[in-house]
N, C-alpha and C positions, 0 to 999 in steps of 0.2 A: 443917642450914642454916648454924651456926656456922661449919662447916670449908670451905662455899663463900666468905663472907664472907672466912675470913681467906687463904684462898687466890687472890681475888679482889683482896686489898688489897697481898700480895705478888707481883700478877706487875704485868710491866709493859706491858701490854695488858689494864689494868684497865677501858677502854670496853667491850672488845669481848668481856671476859669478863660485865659487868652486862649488855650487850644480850641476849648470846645466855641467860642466865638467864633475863630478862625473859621471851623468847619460848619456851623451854620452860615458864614458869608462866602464859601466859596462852594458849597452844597449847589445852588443857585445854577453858576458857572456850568458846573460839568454835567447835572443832568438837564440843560439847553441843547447838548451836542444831539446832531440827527444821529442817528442809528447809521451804520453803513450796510451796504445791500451790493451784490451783485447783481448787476443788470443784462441779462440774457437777448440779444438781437437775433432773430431770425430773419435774412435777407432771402422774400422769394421773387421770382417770376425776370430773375436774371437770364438773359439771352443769351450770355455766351460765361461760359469759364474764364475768360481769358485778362487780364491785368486787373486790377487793385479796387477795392470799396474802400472809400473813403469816406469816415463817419462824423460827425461833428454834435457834440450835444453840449446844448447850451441853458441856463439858465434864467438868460438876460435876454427879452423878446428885440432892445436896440443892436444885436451882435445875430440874430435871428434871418437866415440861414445861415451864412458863411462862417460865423464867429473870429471875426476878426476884430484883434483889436480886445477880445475877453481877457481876461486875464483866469479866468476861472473856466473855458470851455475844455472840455474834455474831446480829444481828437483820437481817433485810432485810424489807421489802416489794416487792412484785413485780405488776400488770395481770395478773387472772387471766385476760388472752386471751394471754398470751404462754405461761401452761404451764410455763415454765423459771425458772430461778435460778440464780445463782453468789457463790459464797463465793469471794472472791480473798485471795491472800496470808494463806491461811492456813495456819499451823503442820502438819505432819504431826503425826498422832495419835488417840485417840481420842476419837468425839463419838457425841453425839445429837442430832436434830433431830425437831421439834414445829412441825406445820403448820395455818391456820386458816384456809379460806377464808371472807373476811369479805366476805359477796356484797352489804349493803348499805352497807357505807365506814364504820362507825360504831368501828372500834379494839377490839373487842372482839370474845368468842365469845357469839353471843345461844342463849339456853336457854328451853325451856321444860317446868317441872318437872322440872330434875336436867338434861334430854336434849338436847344441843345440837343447835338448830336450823340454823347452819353445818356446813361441812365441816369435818371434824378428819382429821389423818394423821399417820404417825411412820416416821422412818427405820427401813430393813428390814422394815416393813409387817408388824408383830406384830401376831396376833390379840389385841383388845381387846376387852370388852362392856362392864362395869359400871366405870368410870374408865377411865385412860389409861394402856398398856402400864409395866411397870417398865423402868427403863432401862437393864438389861443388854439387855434382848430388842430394845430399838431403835440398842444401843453398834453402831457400826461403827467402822472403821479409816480415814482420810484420808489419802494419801500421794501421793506424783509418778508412782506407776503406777494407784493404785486411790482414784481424781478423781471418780468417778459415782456416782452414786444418784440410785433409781428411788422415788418416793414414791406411794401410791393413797390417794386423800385417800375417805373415808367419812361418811355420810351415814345419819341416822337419821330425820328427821322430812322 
């Protein structure tokens, strides 16, 4: 870096010697950013129309279902007669996403005895029984070709 500097300080086209510097050290920088992608949700095998999907997608497998405490999870709600959701401008990369259809509006997943009485569902529709899939088996890939997922939300009681 020294021998740019002093070679930079003897020519004389010392502007356009520091600019083009500049843009080769921050070149780097901006072509690192992911691409941003629309993320397309299709929610099936919903039982009833009736109150709210609540969607959580997360990056971070420690914040993996709930995303609490992320600081980076992306959360939407959604009219569980629409069936659909979109994550916009979001980063290429990988994620997981944790779905709850909260069929009576109340912000939570209602349980009884361990067993939720809502709909649960998880990206890549990993078989689940006793807790909620690990989050390799719901990891998928988000990118500017591969924008879809297909979620089947389940039902226990």
């Amino acid at each position: 870096m020294t021998s740019f500097l002093v070679a930079a300080l003897r020519s004389h086209r010392f502007g356009n010697t520091v600019k083009a510097g500049l843009a080769l050290a921050v070149t780097p920088l901006l072509g690192g950013a992911a691409p941003l992608c629309n993320l397309h949700i299709d929610i099936d095998n919903l039982r009833s129309t009736k109150g709210l999907v609540q969607l959580c997608l997360t990056a971070d497998q420690r914040h993996f279902p709930d995303c609490d405490d992320d600081p980076n999870a992306r959360r939407l709600t959604v009219k569980a007669s629409s069936g659909q959701a979109v994550f916009s401008n979001l980063p290429s990369g990988d994620y997981a996403i944790a779905i709850v259809h909260d069929e009576n509006g109340n912000s939570r997943l209602d349980k009884f005895a361990g067993i939720p009485r809502e709909g649960i569902g998880f990206s890549r529709n990993p078989k689940f029984t006793f807790g909620p899939p690990k989050f390799r088996k719901a990891l998928f890939t988000a990118s500017q070709s591969a924008n879809h997922e297909r979620i089947r939300v389940k039902y226990y009681l």
